[in-house]
N, C-alpha and C positions, 0 to 999 in steps of 0.2 A: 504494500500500500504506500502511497506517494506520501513522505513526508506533511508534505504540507496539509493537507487531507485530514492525518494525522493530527496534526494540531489544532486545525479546525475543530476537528469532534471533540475533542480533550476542551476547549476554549468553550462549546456551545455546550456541555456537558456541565462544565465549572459555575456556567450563568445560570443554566437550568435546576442546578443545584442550591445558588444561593437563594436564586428567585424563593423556588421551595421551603429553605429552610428561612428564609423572610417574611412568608405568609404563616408557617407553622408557629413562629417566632411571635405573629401577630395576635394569632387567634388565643395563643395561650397566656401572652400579655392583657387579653381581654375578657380571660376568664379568670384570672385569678387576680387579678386585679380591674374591673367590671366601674362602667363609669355608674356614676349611683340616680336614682332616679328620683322624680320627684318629691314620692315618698318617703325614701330612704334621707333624702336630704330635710324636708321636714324633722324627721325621729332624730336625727342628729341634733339638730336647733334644739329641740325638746330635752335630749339627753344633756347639752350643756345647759343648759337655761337649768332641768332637774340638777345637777350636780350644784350649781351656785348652789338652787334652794336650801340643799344637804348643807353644805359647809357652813351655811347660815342659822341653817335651825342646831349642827353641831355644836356651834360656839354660842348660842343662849341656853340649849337644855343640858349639853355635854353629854347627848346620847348620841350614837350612830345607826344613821338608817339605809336598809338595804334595799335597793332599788334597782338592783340586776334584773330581775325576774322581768320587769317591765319593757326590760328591751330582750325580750330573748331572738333569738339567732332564727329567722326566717326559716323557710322548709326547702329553700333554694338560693345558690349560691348567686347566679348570673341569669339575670332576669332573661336575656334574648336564648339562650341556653335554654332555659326551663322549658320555654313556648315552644322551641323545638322540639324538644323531647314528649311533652305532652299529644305528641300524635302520637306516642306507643302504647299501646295499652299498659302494656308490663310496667313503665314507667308510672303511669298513676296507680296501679297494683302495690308496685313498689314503694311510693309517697305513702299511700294509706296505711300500706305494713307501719313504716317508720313511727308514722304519727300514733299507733297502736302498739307500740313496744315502747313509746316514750324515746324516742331518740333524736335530738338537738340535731344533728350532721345532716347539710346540705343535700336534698335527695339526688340533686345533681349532679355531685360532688361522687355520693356512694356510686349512683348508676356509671360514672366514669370508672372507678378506681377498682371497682371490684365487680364487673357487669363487661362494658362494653370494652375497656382495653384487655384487660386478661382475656377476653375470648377471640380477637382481633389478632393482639399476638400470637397467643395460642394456636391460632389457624393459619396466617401468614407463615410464621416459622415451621410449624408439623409440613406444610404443604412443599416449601421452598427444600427443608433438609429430609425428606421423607420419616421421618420420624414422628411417628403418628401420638406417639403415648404426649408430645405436646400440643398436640393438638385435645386430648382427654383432660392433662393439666389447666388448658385455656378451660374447660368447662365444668375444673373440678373447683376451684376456685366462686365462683357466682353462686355455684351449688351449696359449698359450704358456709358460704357468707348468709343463704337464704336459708337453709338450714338455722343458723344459729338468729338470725332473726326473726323465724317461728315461735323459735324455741325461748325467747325473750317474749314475745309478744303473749306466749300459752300463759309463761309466768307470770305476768301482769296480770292478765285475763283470772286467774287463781287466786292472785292477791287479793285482788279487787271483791272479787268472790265472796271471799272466806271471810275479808274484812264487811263485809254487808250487815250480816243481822247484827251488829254490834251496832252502826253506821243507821238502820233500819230504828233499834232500840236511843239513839241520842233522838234522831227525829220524831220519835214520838214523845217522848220527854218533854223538846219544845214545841212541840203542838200543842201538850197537854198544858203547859205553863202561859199559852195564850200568844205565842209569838206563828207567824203566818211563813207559810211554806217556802218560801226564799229566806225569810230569817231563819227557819229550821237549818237548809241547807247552809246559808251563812256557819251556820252553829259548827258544822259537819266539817268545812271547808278549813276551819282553825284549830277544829283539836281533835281530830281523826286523821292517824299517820297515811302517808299517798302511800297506795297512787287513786285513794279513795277524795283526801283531800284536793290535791289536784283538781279530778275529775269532777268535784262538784265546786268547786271556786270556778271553774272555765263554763258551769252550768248557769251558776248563780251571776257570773261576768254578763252572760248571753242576755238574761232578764233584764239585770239594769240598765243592758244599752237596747230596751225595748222590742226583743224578740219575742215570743209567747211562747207562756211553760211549755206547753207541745211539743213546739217546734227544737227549744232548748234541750228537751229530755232526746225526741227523736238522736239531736247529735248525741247523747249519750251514750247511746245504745250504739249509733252508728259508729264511736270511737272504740268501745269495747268490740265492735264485730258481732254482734249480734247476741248477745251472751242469755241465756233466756231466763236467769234470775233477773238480769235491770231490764229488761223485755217487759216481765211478767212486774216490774215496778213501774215502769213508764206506761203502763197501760192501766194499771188498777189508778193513779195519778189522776192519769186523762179523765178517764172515766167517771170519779168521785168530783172531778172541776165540774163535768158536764152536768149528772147525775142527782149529785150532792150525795153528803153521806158522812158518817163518821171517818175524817182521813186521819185521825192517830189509831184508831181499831183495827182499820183496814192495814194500817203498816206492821202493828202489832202481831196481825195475824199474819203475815206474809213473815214475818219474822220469822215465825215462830215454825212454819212451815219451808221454811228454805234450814231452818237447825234440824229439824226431824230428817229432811231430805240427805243432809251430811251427817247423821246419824244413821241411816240406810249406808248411803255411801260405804262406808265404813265398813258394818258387817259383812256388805256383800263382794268388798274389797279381802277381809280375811276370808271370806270361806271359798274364794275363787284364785287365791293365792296357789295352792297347789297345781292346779292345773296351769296360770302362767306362769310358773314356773319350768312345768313341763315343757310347753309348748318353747318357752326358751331354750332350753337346753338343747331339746327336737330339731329348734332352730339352727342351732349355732355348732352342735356337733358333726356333721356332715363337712363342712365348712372349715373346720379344727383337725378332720383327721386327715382333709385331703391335704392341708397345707403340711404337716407333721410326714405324711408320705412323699410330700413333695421335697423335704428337707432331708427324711432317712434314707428315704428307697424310692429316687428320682424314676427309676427303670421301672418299677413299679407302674407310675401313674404315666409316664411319658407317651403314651397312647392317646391319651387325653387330651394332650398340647400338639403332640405333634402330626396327628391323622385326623382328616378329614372328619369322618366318621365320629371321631374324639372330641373335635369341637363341635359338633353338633348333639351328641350327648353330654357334654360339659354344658351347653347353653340351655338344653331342656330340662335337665337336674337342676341346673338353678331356676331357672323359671317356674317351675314344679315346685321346690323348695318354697320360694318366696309366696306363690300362692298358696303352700300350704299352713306356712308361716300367718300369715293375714286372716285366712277361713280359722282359725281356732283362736287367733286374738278377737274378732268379730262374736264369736261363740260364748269369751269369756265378759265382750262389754257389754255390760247392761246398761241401758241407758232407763232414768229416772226419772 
C-alpha cells in the first residue's frame, strides 16, 4: 500500500477518533454534571435562604435543626436522561422497585451502572473475543442487582407489616382521645419507628397539601405494592369516610384480626417446617453431588459436558429439578 494512502487513513482515523471521544467526552460531562433546571434552581434558593433560617434560630434557642430530609435526592439524576429512559418499561418497573425498597440512588444513575453498561459490555466483548461466559457475566450482574432489590423491597414490605397492629393500636388510641384521622396519622408518623413512620408522614404530607384521604391512602398501598393488610386498611378507611361508622372499632378490629392472622402464620409455618425442609435438601442434593463428582471423578460425569446427548440430559434434569423444586414449595404455601 502506497505510503501516502497510509497516512491518510492513520490521519482520518486519528480525527474520527477524537471527534468520538469528544462527543462521548460531552455527553458524560452532561450527565454527571447536568445543567439544573428550573426547579432545581428554585430548591437551591430555598435550601440557602433555609440554612440562614437555621443559623438564626441556632444562635437564639442554641438548638440544632435538621433539615436534610426536606431536600432529599430526586428519583433521577439528569432530567433529559430520565425522559429518555422513561420509554422503557423496565425503566419505570425499575423506579417503582427503588421507590418501594426505600432507596435514595438516582434510578438513572442505577439503570446505567448496573442495567445497561454491564450488559453492553458484556455483549460487545463475549461477541468480539468469542468468549461467551462474558457475555453471561454482562447479564449476571442486573440479575443480581434485581435480585437483591427484591429482596430489600420483601423486607420493607415485612416491616411495614408486622409493625401495623401496633401502628393500627396508637391510631385508635387517638381516635378514641378525640383527635381526627390525619392527626391520628400525625401521631403514627412521630413515634412509630419506619418505614411505618415514613410511610405515613408522606400520607399525612399528601392531605395537607390538599389531596383527598383516598386518593393519599391509594399511594399507600400503591408504594407498598399492593400488600393486602394496608389494602384491607385503605379500604375499611374509605368506606367508614363514605358510610360512617365507628372508625376506632373498625381499626380495633382489623387489628386484632391481622394479630390472629400472624398467629396462624406461625403455627402453620412450624408444622410445614419439615416438609420444607425436605423439599430443600431434595432441592439442593442433586446439585451437590454432581459438583462433588465433578471435582472427585471428572471421568465419571464427563459425558454430561462433553456429548451431545449429555447436555441435553444435563439441561432437562435441571429443568425437571427446578420444577420440581417450585411444585412442592407451592404445596407447602398457604396462603391466609
Amino acid at each position: 500500500m502506497n505510503t501516502t494512502v497510509l497516512l491518510l487513513i492513520i490521519l482520518v482515523a486519528i480525527i474520527l477518533f477524537s471527534v468520538l471521544a469528544g462527543v462521548a467526552l460531552f455527553f458524560f460531562q452532561r450527565y454527571f454534571y447536568p445543567e439544573p433546571s428550573a426547579i432545581q434552581n428554585r430548591l437551591s434558593s430555598l435550601k440557602g435562604k433555609q440554612k440562614g433560617l437555621d443559623s438564626e434560630h441556632q444562635v437564639q434557642s442554641g438548638k440544632r435543626t435538621n433539615h436534610q430530609a426536606l431536600y432529599k435526592t430526586g428519583h433521577y439524576k439528569n432530567e433529559q436522561l430520565n425522559q429518555f429512559f422513561q420509554t422503557f418499561p423496565f425503566y419505570k418497573l425499575l423506579t417503582v422497585r427503588l421507590q418501594q425498597a426505600d432507596m435514595t440512588s438516582p434510578a438513572d444513575n442505577i439503570y446505567l451502572k448496573f442495567f445497561l453498561f454491564p450488559v453492553v459490555c458484556g455483549t460487545v466483548l463475549g461477541m468480539i473475543s468469542g468468549l461467551y461466559i462474558l457475555l453471561l457475566l454482562g447479564f449476571l450482574v442486573p440479575a443480581g442487582y434485581w435480585f437483591s432489590l427484591v429482596g430489600k423491597r420483601k423486607k420493607r414490605c415485612s416491616q411495614f407489616v408486622a409493625m401495623l397492629p401496633d401502628t393500627l393500636g396508637m391510631m385508635t388510641s387517638g381516635l378514641r382521645a378525640g383527635h381526627s384521622l390525619s392527626a391520628a396519622m400525625g401521631i403514627v408518623s412521630t413515634e412509630m419507628q419506619p418505614p411505618v413512620s415514613k410511610e405515613f408522614a408522606l400520607v399525612v404530607r399528601d392531605i395537607n397539601l390538599g389531596i383527598s384521604v383516598r386518593e393519599a391512602l391509594f399511594r399507600l398501598v400503591a408504594r407498598l405494592d399492593n400488600l393486602p393488610d394496608v389494602n384491607m386498611l385503605s379500604t375499611a378507611i374509605c368506606i367508614q369516610r363514605e358510610a360512617g361508622g365507628n372508625l376506632a372499632e373498625i381499626l380495633e378490629n382489623l387489628s386484632n384480626t391481622i394479630r390472629e392472622r400472624f398467629k396462624l402464620k406461625g403455627q402453620i409455618s412450624s408444622l410445614t417446617g419439615q416438609a420444607r425442609l425436605t423439599g430443600y435438601v431434595l432441592g439442593c442434593a442433586p446439585l451437590i453431588l454432581l459438583l462433588f463428582l465433578s471435582v472427585i471423578m471428572y471421568s465419571y460425569v464427563a459425558p454430561l459436558f462433553e456429548t451431545q446427548m449429555g447436555n441435553i440430559a444435563l439441561v432437562v434434569s435441571l429443568l425437571m429439578q427446578g420444577i420440581g423444586f417450585m411444585v412442592m414449595k407451592k404445596i407447602v404455601d398457604i396462603r391466609i
